[in-house]
Each structure stands twice: as structure tokens, then as C-alpha cells.
N, C-alpha and C positions, 0 to 999 in steps of 0.2 A: 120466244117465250121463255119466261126464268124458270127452272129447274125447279120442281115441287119440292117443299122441307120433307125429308124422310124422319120420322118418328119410330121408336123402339118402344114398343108399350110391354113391360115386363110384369108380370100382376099373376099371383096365382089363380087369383078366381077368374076364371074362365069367361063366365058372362061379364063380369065387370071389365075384364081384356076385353070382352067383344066389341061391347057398348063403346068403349072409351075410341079403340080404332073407327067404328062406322059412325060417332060422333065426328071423328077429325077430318073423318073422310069425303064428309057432307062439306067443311068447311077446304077443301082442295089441297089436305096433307094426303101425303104417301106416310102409308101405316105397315107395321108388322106386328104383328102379336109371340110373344114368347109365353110359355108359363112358367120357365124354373130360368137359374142365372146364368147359368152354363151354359143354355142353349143360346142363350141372347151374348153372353162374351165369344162365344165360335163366332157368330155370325158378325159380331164387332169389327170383328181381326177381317174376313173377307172384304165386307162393307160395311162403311165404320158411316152410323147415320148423324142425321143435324142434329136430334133431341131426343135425349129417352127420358123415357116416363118410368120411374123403377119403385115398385112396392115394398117398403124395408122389408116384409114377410114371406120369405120365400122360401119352396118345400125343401131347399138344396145347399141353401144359403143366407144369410142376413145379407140383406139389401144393401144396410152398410159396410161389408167388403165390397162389395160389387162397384159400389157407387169409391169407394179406395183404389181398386183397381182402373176407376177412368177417369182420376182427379185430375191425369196429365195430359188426358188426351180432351183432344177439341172439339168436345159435344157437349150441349147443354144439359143439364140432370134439373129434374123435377121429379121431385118425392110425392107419391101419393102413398098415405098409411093413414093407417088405423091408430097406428103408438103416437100422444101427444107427451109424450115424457119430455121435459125440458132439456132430456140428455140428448134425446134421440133429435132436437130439434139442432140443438147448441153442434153437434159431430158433425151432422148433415151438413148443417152450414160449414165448418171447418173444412171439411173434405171437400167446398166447393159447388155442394148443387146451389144452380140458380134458385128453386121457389121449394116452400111445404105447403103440401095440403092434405088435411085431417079427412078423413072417410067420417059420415058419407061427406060429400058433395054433387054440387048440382052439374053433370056435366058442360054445360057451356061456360061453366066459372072455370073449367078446365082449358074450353078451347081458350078464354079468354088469355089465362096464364101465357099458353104456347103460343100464342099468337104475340103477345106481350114478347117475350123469348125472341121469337122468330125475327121478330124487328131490330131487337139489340144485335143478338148475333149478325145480321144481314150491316145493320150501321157500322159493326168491327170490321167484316171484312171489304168492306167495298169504299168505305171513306180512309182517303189515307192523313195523317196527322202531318199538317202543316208540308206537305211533298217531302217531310224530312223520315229518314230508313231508323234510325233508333236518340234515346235519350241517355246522356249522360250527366250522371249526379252523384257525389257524395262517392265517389269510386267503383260505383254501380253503372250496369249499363244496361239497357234497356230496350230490347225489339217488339216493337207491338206485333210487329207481323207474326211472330212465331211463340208469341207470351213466353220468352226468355227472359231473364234477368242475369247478368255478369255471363254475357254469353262466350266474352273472349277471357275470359278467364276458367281456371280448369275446374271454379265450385259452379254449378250451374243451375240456378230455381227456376222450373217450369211451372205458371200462375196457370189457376182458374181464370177461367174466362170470369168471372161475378168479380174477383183479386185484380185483372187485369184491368178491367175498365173501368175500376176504381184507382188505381194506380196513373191511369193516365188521366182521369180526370185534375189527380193532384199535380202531375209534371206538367201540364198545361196552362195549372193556375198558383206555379209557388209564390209563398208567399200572400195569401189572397184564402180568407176563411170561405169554404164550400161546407154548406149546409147539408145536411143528412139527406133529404130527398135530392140535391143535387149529386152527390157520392153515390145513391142507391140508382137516380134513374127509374127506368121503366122494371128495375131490378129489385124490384118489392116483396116484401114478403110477410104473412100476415103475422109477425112476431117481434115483438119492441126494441130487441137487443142484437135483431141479426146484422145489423148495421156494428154496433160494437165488437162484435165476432169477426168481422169480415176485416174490420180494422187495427184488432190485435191481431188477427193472421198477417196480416200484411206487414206489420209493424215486427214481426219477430222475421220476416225474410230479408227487410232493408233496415234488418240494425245496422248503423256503422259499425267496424269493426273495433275492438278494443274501445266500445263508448258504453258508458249505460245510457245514454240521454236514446232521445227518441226524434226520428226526423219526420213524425208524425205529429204535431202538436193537439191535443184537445183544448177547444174553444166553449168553456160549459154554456151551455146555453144559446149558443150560434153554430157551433159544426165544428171542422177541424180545417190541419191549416199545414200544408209542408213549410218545413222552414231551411230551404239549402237551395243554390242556383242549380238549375237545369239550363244543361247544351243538347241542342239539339240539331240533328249532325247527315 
């Protein structure tokens, strides 16, 4: 039998924590409930779960450090809050969480999300890309397995997973325009630009060095396009 997704539900409000765990719980996640951010980062470091659910508003902390502090590390984040501010949307997404979702919402538009989630992540780590161990391009290198980038070298960018399986979507298909919901995937999120976000992130970790050009190409009105050969090794 496969190992239940563990979920990190971090929510001040208490019954909203409740609700959202014995919602998930119905659908066969393993839940924990925290109410402040502390308690939920101690508990990270012992056992570090599949997906947390973190509310920007918390009694101890803004969510968004919280959600800074496990940019690097290999758990999904889904934002639920209350704050629709296009800042608080635009960071989120830069910092790497997979999805927002604005309070209220319907709980099973929730599980739906994490369930959404739970697939992506499950497709990174169990399908391997082409039986080849990492991709080299442009003097960048590339482990899917560990979301490294210039791993043998001594600068070293550690991707989101949301950066990561959009990065390999493009080393898989250089040279060959992939359309926005191809780039996004099952990795959607209800906001126009988080596609744009996700790919000026990505484009300021694989500038070439000493280039202003960009090995991200925008395709207006069709999607984007890598433009450098990938080895893949």
C-alpha cells in the first residue's frame, strides 16, 4: 500500500484548522494541525511533511516568512488567506508556493487543489526523465532529482518544486514553443500572471553569465520557447 500524503495544516483559526484536517481526512491524507508558525517549523525539521497548507496570518509570524524559510526545501505550499493584495499574491508565487486560495472557500475546492498537488509531486518523484541522472545547457547543470542547478559547481540554486517542473518541461522540449497551460500543468492557480512570475523567476536563475539576453524566449501570444541545446547525461 503507498504511504498516505502527510499534510501540514498551519491556520490560526482553529476551527478553520479543524475543518480543513477532517476534510482531508475523509479524502485518505494524513493531517496535522498547527496554530502559530513555530510550532509547525519545529515539527518540519523532525518530520518534514508532503504538503502544507500555511495561512499568511499568523499570531507569531507572517506566513510569508514561513513560506521563505521552506522555499528550499521539498514540500509543496498552498496559501490559504484572507489577504487578496496582488503583492501578497505576486511573493507567494515568487517564494515558490504551488496554489492561492482567498478565504472563504468551499472546502473540497481545497481537497481538490491538494489532490491536484499530490499528483504533480507523486509524477516528479517516481517518473525518471528519459533514465538520464541530470541536464546540461548553456554551462548550467541540472538534477531533477535534487532540484539543483550548477550542482558541480560551487554557486548552487536550489528550485521550487512549481521552478523545477517548469524548467524541465523546457529542457525536454528546446527549442519547441510550450504553451502556458503546458508550463503550468496541473500547477494552476486562480491568477493571470502567476505563470509570468514563475518565469521571470526562473529566467533570473538561468541567465547566462556575462549575457543580458535571455534563454527564455517569450512567444506573445503562443507561450515561451528555450532557445540553447540540452545534453542530457
Amino acid at each position: 500500500m503507498n504511504k498516505k500524503c502527510l499534510v501540514y495544516v498551519v491556520e490560526d483559526e482553529k476551527d478553520l484548522g479543524t475543518l480543513i484536517c477532517n476534510t482531508l481526512n475523509q479524502f485518505y491524507f494524513d493531517t496535522k494541525y498547527f496554530g502559530n508558525g513555530s510550532e509547525a517549523e519545529q515539527n518540519i525539521v523532525t518530520k518534514s511533511p508532503d504538503i502544507c497548507i500555511i495561512d499568511l496570518t499568523l499570531p507569531d509570524m507572517d506566513g510569508i516568512d514561513l513560506i521563505r524559510r521552506l522555499q528550499h526545501k521539498n514540500i509543496g505550499i498552498i496559501i490559504v488567506s484572507g489577504r487578496d493584495a496582488l503583492t501578497d499574491r505576486v511573493l507567494g508565487l515568487e517564494l515558490g508556493a504551488d496554489d492561492y486560495i482567498t478565504k472563504p472557500f468551499e472546502p473540497r475546492e481545497l481537497v481538490a487543489r491538494v489532490q491536484s498537488l499530490q499528483r504533480r509531486i507523486q509524477t516528479h518523484d517516481e517518473k525518471p526523465v528519459n533514465t538520464k541522472q541530470y541536464a546540461q545547457f548553456s554551462g548550467f547543470t541540472y538534477h531533477p532529482g535534487s532540484l539543483t542547478l550548477n550542482a558541480d559547481t560551487p554557486h548552487q540554486e536550489m528550485l521550487s518544486r512549481a521552478e523545477a517542473d517548469m524548467l524541465l518541461a523546457l529542457l525536454k522540449n528546446p527549442y519547441q514553443i510550450l504553451s502556458r497551460d503546458q508550463l503550468l500543468g496541473e500547477n494552476t492557480v486562480p491568477y493571470d500572471r502567476s505563470i509570468d512570475v514563475r518565469v521571470s523567476r526562473l529566467r533570473k536563475k538561468i541567465q547566462p553569465k556575462n549575457d543580458t539576453g535571455t534563454l527564455i524566449k517569450t512567444v506573445y501570444g503562443a507561450g515561451y520557447m528555450l532557445i540553447t541545446e540540452v545534453e542530457w547525461h
